[in-house]
VOBA-1610 file (N, C-alpha, C; in pm, whole numbers, padded with zeros to 5 digits, always signed):
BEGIN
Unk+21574-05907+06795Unk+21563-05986+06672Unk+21507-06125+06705Unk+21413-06140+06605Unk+21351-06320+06645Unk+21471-06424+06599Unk+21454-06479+06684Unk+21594-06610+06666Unk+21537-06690+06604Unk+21631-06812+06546Unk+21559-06895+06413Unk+21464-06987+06464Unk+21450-07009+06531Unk+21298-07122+06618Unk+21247-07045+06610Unk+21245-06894+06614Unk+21081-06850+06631Unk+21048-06818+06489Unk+21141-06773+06395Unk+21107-06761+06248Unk+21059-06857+06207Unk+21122-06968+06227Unk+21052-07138+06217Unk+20928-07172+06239Unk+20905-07099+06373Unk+20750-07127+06443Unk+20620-07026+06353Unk+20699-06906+06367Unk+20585-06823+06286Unk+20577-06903+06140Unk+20685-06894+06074Unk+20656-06947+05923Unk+20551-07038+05936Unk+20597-07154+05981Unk+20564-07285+05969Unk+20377-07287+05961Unk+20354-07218+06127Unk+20232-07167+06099Unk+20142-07115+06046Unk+20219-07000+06006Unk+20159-06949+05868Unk+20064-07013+05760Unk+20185-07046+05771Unk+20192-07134+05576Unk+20066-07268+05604Unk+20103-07309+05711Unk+19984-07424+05729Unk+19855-07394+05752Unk+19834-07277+05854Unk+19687-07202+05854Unk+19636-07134+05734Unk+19742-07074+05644Unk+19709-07010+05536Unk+19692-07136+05428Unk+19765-07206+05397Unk+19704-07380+05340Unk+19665-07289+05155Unk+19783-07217+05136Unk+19761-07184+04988Unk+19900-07139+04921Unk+19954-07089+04854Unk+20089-07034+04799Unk+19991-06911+04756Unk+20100-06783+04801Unk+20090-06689+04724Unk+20112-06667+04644Unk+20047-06640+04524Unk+20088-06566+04429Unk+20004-06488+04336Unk+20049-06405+04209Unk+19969-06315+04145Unk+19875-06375+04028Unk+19862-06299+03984Unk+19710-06350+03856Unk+19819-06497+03768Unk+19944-06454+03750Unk+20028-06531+03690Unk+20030-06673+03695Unk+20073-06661+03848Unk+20109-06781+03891Unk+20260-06772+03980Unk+20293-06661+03940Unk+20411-06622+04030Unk+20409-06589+04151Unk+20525-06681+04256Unk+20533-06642+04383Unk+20507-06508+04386Unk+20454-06461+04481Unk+20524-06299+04540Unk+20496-06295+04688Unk+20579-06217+04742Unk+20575-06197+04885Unk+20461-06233+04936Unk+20348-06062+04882Unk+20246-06053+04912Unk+20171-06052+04836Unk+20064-06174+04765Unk+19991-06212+04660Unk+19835-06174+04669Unk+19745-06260+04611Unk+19642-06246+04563Unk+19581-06343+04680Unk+19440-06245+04698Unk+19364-06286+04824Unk+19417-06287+04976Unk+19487-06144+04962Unk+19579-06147+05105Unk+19645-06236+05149Unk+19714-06321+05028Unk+19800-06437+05094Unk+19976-06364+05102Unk+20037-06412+05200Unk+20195-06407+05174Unk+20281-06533+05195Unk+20397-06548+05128Unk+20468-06640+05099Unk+20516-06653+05256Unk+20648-06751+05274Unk+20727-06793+05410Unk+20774-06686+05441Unk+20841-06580+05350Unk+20950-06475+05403Unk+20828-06338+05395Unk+20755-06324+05305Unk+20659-06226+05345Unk+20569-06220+05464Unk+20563-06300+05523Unk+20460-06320+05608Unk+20531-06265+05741Unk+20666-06247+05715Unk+20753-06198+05811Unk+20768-06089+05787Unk+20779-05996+05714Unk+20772-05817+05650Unk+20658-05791+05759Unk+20663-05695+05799Unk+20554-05624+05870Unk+20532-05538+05785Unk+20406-05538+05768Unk+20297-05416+05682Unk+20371-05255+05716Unk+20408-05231+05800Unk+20470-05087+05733Unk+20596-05085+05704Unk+20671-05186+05650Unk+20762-05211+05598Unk+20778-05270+05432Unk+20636-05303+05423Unk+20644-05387+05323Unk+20631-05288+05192Unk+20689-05277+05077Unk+20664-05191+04960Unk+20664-05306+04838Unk+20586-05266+04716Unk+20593-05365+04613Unk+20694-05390+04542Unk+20789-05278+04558Unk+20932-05283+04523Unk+21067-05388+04560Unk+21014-05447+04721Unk+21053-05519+04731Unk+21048-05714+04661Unk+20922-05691+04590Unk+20914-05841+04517Unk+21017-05806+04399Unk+21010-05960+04345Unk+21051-05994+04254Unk+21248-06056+04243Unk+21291-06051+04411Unk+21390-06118+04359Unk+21356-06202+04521Unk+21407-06352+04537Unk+21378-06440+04592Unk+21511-06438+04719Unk+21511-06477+04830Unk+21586-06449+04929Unk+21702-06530+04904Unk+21707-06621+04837Unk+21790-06707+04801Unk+21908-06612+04694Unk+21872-06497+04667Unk+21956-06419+04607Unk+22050-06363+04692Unk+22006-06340+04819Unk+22062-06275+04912Unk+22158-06339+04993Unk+22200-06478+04987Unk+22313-06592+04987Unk+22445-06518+04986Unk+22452-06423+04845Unk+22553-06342+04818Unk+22569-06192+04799Unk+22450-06191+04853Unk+22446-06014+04758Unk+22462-05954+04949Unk+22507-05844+04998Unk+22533-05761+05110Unk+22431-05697+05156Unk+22295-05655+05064Unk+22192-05605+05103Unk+22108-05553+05013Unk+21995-05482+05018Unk+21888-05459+04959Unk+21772-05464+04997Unk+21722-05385+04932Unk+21548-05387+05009Unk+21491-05461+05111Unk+21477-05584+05060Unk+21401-05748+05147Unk+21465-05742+05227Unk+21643-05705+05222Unk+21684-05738+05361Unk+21694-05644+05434Unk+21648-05511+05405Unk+21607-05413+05466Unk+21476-05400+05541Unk+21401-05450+05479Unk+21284-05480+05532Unk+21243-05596+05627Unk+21343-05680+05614Unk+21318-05789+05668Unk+21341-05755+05857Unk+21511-05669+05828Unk+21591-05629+05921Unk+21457-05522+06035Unk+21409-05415+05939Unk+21291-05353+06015Unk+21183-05380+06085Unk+21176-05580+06022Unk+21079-05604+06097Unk+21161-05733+06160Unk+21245-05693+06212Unk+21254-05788+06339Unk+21318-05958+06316Unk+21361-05895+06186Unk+21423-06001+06163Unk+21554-06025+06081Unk+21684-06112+06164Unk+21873-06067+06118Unk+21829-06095+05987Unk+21848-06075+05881Unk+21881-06105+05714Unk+22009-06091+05675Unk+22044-06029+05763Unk+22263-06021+05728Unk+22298-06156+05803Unk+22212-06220+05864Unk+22263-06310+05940Unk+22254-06437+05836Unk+22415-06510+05819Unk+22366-06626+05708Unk+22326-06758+05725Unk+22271-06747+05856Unk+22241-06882+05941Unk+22057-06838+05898Unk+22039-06741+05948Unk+21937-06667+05900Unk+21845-06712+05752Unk+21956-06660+05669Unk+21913-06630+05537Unk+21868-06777+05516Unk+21971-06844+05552Unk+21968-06991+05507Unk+21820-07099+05555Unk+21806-07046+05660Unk+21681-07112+05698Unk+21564-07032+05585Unk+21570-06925+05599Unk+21466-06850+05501Unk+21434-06937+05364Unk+21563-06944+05312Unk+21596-06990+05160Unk+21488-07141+05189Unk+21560-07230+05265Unk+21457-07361+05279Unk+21316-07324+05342Unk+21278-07224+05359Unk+21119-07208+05420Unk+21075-07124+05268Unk+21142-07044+05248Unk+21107-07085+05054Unk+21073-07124+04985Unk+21141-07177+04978Unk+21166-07375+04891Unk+21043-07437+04954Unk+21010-07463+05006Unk+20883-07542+05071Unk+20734-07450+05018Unk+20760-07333+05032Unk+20645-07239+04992Unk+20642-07237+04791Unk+20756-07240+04786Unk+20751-07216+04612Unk+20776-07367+04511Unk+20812-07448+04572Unk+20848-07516+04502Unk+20757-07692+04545Unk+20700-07668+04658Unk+20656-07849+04701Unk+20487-07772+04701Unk+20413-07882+04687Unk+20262-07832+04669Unk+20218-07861+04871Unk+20082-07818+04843Unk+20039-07745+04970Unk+20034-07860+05036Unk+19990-07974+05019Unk+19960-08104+05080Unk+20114-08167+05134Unk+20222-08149+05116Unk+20343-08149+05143Unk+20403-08063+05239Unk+20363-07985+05245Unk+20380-07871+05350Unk+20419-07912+05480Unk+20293-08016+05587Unk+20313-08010+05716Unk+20480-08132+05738Unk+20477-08237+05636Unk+20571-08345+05637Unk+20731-08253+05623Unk+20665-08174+05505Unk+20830-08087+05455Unk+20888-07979+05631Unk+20810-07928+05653Unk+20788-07886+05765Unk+20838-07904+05843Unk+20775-08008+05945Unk+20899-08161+06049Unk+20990-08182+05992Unk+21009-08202+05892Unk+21169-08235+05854Unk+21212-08147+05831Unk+21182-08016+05842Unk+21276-07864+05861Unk+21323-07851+05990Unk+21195-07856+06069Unk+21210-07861+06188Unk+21346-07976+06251Unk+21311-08051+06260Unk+21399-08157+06272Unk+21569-08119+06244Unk+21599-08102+06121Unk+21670-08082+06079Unk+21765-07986+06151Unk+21671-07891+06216Unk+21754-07754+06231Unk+21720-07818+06455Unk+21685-07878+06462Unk+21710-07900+06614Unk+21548-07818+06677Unk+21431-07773+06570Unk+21342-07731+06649Unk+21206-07828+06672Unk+21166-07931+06623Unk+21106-08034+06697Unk+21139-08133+06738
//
């Protein structure tokens, strides 16, 4: 299982090389969006894990709920989701993807980092 610095490291990267939010014709997050983009926690699903069934509820649901899809999928690809140290970092790499605009990203970022003891 990747430990939370490296979920940290992949996200982080991600999201900054990718330099867009995923989402659909809408405007809605989704995992895996429009123009092959994926969100913080999709980008962690590995492609033969990933089903469309799994969008539409946000990891931050998973705070309380015991399991389900995402965290089934998450678990398949290599990553704890039962773990609530886990989840919790997810939820704030989230939050940064869905909710702060793209230009905010690398600052929100370091201060994730920071926060959690990884820069």
């Amino acid at each position: 299982m990747q430990c939370a610095r490296e979920i940290y490291e992949r996200v982080s990267a991600h999201l900054l090389n990718q330099g867009a939010v995923s989402e659909d014709e809408n405007g809605s997050c989704r995992l895996r969006g429009d123009n092959d983009r994926e969100c913080a926690v999709g980008s962690l699903v590995s492609d033969e894990f990933y089903h469309p069934d799994i969008e539409g509820i946000g990891i931050s649901y998973y705070r309380h709920a015991r399991d389900g899809k995402l965290l089934q999928a998450l678990y398949a690809s290599n990553v704890n989701a039962y773990d609530p140290g886990i989840v919790d970092l997810l939820c704030e790499l989230e939050e940064i993807h869905d909710g702060a605009s793209v230009d905010q990203w690398p600052d929100l970022l370091a201060a994730l980092g920071k926060r959690y003891g990884f820069v």
